[in-house]
N, C-alpha and C positions, 0 to 999 in steps of 0.2 A: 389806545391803552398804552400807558408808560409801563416795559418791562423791567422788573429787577434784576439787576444779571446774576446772581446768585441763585438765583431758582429756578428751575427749567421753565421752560415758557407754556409747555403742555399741562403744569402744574396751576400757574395764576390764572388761565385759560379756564382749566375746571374748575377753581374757586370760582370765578365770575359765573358760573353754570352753574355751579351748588351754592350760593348765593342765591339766584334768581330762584331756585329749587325752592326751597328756604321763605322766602318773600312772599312763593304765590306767584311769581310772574311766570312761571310753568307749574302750574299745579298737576296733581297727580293725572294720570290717563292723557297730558297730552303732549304735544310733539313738540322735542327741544331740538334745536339747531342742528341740520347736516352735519357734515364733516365739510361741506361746500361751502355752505354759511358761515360757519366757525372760519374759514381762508378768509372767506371775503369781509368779516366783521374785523377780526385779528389780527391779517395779514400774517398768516404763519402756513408755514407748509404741509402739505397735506398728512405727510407722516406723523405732522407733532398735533393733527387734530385729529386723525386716525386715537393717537393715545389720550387726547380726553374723553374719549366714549370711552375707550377700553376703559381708562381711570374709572368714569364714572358708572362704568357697568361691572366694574369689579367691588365696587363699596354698595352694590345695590340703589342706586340712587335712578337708575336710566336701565331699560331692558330694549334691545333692537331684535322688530319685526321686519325681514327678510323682505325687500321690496315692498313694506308699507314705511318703514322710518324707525325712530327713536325713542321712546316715550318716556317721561316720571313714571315711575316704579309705584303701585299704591303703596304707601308707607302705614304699616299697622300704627297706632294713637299707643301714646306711652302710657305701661299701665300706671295705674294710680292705686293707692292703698286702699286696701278693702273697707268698705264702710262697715262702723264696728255698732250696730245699732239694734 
């Protein structure tokens, strides 16, 4: 991945993870990249992928279970307007 130096790196990190979020390529319930993973995919150190979980578990997108991993967050479906019938 080409980093943009303007933007913290722990930032374009977690877009590339709420991206894939997004896609379907982790859907809801299941388990998105270490903090290990993220080093070894990124080549960033372990503090600045420490902060893409945090990132991404502070906008609700990822919830981490304690010795099981990381997971997509079920995302409630956006409401829609009531049907008027």
């Amino acid at each position: 991945m080409q980093f943009v130096p303007d933007i913290p790196r722990w930032r374009q990190v977690a877009e590339v993870i709420r991206s894939r979020i997004e896609d379907g390529t982790y859907p809801p319930r299941t388990r998105v990249p270490s903090v290990q993973q993220i080093i070894a995919e990124f080549g960033i150190a372990t503090a600045t992928a420490q902060k893409v979980h945090k990132g991404l578990r502070t906008e609700g997108l990822i919830h981490t279970e304690p010795g099981l991993g990381s997971f997509v967050t079920e995302q409630s479906a956006t409401p829609s307007a009531p049907d008027k019938g």
